[in-house]
C-alpha positions in Angstrom: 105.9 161.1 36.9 105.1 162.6 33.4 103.9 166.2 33.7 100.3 166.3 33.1 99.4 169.8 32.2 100.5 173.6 32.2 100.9 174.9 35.9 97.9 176.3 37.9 97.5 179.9 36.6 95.2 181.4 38.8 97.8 181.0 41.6 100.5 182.1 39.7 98.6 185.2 38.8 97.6 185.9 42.1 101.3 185.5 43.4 102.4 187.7 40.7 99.9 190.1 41.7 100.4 190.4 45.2 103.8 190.9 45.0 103.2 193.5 42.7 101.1 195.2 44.7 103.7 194.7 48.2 106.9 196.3 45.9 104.5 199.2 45.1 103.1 199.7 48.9 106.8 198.9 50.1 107.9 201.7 47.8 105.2 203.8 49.4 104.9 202.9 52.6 108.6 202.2 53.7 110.3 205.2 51.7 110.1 208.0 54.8 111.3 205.5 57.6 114.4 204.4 54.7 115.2 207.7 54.1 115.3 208.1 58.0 117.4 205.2 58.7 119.6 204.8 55.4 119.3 208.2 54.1 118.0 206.8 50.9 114.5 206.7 50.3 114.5 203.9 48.0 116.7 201.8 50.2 114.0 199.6 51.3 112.3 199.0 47.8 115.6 198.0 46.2 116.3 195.3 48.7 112.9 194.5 48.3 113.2 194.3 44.5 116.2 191.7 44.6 114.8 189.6 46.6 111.7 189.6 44.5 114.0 188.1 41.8 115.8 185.8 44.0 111.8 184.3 45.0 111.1 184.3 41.3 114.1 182.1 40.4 113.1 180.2 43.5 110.1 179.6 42.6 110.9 178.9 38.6 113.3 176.4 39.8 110.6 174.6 42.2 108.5 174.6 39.8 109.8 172.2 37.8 111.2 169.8 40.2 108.8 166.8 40.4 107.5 167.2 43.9 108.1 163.5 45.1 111.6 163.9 45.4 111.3 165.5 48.8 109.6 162.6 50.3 113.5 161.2 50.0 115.0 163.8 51.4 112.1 164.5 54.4 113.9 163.6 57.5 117.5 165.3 56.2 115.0 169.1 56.0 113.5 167.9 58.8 117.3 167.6 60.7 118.8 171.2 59.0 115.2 173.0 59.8 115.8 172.1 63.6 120.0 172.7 63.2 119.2 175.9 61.7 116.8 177.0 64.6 119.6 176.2 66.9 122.2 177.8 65.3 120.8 181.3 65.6 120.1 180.8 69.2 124.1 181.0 69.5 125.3 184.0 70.4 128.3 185.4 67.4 126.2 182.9 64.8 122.6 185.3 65.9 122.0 188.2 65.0 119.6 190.4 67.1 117.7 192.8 65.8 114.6 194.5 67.5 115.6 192.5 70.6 114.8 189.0 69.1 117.7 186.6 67.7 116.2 185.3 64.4 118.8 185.8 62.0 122.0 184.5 60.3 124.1 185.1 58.0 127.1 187.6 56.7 127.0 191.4 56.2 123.6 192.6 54.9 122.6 188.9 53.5 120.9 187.7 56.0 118.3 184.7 56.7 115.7 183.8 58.9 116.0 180.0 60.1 112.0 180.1 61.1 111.4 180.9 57.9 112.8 177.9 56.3 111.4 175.9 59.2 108.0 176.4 58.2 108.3 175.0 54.5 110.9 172.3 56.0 108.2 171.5 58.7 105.2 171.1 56.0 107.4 168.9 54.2 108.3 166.3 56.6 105.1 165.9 58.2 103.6 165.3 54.5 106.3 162.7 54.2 105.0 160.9 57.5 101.1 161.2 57.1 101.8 159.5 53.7 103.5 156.6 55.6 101.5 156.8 58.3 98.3 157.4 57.0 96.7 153.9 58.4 97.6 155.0 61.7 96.6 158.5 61.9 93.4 157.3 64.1 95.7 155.9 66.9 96.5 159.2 69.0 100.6 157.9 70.2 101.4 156.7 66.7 99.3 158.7 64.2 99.0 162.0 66.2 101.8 162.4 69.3 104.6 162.4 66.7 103.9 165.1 64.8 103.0 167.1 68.2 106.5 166.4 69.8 107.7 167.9 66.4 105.7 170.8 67.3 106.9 170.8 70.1 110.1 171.0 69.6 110.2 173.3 66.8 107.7 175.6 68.4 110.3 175.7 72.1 113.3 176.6 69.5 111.4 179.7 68.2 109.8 180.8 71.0 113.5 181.2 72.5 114.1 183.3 69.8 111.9 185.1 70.3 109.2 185.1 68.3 105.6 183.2 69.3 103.9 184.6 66.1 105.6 182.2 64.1 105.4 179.5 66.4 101.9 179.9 66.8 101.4 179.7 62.6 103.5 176.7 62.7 101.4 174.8 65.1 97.6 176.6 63.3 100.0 174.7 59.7 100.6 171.4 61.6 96.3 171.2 63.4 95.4 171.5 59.7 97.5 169.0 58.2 96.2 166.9 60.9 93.0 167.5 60.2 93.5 167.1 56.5 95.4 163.6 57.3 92.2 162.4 59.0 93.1 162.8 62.9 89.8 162.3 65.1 88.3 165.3 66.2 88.1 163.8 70.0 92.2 164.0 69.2 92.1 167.2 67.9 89.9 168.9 70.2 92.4 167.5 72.9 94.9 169.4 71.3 92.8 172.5 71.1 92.0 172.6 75.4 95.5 171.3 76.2 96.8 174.0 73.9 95.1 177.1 75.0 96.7 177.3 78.5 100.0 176.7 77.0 99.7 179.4 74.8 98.0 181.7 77.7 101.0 180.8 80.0 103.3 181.7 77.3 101.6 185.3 76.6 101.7 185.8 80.3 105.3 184.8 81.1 106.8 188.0 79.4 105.9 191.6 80.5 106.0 192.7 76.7 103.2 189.6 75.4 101.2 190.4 78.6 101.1 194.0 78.0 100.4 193.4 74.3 97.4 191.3 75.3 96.1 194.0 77.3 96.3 196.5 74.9 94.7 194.6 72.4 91.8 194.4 75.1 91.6 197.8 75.6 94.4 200.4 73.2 92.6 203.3 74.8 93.8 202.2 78.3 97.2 203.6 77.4 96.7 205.2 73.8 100.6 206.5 73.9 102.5 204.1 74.9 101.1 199.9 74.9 98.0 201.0 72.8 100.0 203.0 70.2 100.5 200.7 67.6 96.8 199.5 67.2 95.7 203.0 67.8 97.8 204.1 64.6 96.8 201.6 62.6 93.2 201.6 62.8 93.8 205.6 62.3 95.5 204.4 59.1 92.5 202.1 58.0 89.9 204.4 58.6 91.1 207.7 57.5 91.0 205.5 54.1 87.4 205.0 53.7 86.2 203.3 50.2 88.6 204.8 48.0 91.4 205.6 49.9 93.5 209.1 50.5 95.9 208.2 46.9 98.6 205.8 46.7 101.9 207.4 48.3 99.2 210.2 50.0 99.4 208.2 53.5 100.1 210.4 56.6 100.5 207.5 58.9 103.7 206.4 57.5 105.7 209.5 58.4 106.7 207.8 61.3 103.3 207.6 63.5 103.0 203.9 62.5 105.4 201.0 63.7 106.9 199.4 61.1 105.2 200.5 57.9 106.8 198.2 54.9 106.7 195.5 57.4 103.9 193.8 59.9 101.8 197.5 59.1 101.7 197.2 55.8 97.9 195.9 55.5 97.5 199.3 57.7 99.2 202.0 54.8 97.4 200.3 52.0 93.9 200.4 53.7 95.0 204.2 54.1 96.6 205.0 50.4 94.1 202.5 47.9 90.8 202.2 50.5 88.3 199.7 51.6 88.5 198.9 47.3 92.1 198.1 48.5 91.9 195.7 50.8 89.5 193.9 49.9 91.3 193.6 46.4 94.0 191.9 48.7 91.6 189.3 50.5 89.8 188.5 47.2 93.2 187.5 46.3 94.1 185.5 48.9 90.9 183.6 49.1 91.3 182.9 45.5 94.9 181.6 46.5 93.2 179.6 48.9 89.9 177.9 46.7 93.2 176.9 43.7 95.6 175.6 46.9 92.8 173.0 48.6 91.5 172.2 45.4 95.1 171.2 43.6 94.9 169.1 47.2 91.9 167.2 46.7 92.9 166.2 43.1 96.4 165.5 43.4 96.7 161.3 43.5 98.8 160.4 46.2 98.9 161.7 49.5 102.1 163.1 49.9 101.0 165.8 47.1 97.7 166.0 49.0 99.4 167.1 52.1 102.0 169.3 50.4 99.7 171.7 48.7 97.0 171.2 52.0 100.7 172.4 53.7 102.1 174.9 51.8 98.4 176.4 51.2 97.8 177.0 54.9 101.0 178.5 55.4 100.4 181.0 53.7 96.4 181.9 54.3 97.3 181.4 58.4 100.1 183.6 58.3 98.2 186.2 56.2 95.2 185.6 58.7 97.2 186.4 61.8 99.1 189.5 59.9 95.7 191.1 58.8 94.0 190.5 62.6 96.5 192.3 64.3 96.5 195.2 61.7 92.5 195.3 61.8 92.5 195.0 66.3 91.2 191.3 65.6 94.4 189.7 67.5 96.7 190.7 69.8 99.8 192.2 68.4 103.0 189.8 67.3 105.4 190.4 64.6 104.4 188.6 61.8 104.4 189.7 57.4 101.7 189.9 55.5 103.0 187.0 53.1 104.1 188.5 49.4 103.5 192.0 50.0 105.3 192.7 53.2 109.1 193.6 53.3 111.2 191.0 53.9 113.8 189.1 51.8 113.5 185.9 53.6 110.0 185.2 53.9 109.1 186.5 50.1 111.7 183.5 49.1 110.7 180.7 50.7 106.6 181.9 50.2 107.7 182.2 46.5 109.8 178.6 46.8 106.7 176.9 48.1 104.3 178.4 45.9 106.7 176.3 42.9 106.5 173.2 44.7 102.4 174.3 44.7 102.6 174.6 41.1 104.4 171.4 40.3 101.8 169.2 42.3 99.1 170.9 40.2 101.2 170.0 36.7 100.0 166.3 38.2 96.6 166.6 39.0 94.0 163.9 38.0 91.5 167.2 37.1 
């Protein structure tokens, strides 16, 4: 299809923006715990950097593919997104880190299969609602497929393990659902059959349980399954409006888990203020408003789907990253998208943000 017009620029600004704001809090927030652990204080921030320009390329080269060429190649993504979660379940092919198996790969280049399994999973299912989009009403052949896909998906990370990305994954797939034009009757069936799944889950491991329960109540056991919260609301508020100065924060020597990664939200609220964050939710909202509107313009449904896809990857997965930093959710490993570090994740985000700007080079506007 002929190219239209020049790509959406409010979403490329506000990518370009948000990742310029995560290499400058990563440079902050990460330097103490780099210089800790790789006795290099800019360890962290160069990584960070490289990968920047690998998700840069990525999404340059995205950009300019004509989207519709994925809807021939849907089912083979599909098939290597479920090989590749498979694959790092096997012991000598996983690496574990942090007690969880999520990563393959050689030497220091490593990748994170669940990572590539959320763009891979948008995909196919906007491949199947745009073929099945006459029969999205009937609950075992419009709605039960993409569940079992869930399904499956979801039982192959939640080995790994890692239930925060499962649980953004299935929040991606309800949406697209949604968006395809499931029956609410369907979807609320979803919702109540869900919840005890998910409660079960939580419950089943000692560490979920006792996250839950902190998350209830952090002041329970403020040095030990309360910690993390504890820091990181100690981080948020010590920053008031205007923050204590960008590299001033305190929290980051160490008293906060994970500072350049899932904590990251927590360091900038500190260092740059309420002015700060809400900088960084204007942005993503505004990500948001160009994302669903590129969807409701775009004229076939496969694009629809795509940017309704790609869009709610992102905004869930900053949603979830933000409520645990601000003691809205219980605690689970999980970046704050383009900001946090995190080679991996900034790639494919970036990757799927060019496949976002090619569908809006075709909208009817």
């Amino acid at each position: 299809m002929e190219e239209k017009q020049a790509p959406d620029y409010i979403i490329l600004f506000v990518v370009i923006t948000l990742m310029t704001i995560g290499l400058i809090m990563i440079l902050s927030a990460s330097s103490i715990r780099a210089q800790t652990l790789y006795d290099d204080s800019y360890y962290l921030f160069k990584h960070q950097l490289v990968w920047s320009l690998f998700g840069i390329a990525g999404l340059t080269i995205f950009m300019n593919i004509d989207y519709h060429i994925y809807q021939r190649y849907a089912r083979l993504i599909m098939l290597l997104t479920v090989l590749g979660l498979m694959l790092v379940l096997i012991p000598g092919i996983g690496h574990i880190a942090g007690g969880s198996r999520r990563w393959i790969g050689i030497g220091s280049l490593q990748v994170q299969p669940s990572e590539l399994a959320k763009l891979g999973v948008v995909i196919y299912l906007s491949y199947y609602f745009s073929r099945k989009k006459d029969k999205i009403n009937s609950f075992f052949n419009g709605v039960l497929p993409p569940v079992i896909i869930l399904g499956l998906v979801f039982g192959l990370i939640l080995m790994e393990p890692d239930l925060g990305t499962g649980v953004t994954i299935a929040g991606t797939i309800f949406v697209m659902l949604f968006a395809a034009g499931a029956r609410i009757s369907h979807l609320t069936a979803l919702v109540f059959s869900g919840i005890p799944l998910l409660f079960y889950f939580i419950m089943s491991e000692d560490y979920r349980r006792e996250r839950l329960f902190s998350f209830l109540d952090p002041w329970a056991d403020p040095l030990d399954t309360g910690y993390h919260i504890i820091q990181s609301l100690l981080a948020l508020g010590s920053g008031g409006i205007f923050g204590v100065g960008l590299g001033n924060s305190k929290q980051k020597f160490l008293y906060l888990p994970e500072p350049g990664t899932d904590f990251i939200f927590a360091v900038l609220g500190e260092e740059l203020g309420l002015i700060g964050t809400i900088t960084v939710l204007g942005l993503f909202f505004l990500f948001a408003w160009r994302g669903l509107k590129i969807a409701s313009l775009v004229p076939d449904m496969f694009g629809s789907m795509l940017a309704v896809g790609i869009t709610i990857m992102v905004i869930l997965q900053a949603i979830v990253n933000i409520g645990v930093v601000t003691a809205s959710m219980p605690i689970t490993g999980i970046t704050l998208p383009f900001i946090s570090y995190g080679g991996t994740s900034l790639t494919i985000m970036l990757s799927g943000v060019g496949i976002l700007l090619n569908i809006s080079r075709q909208v009817m506007d």
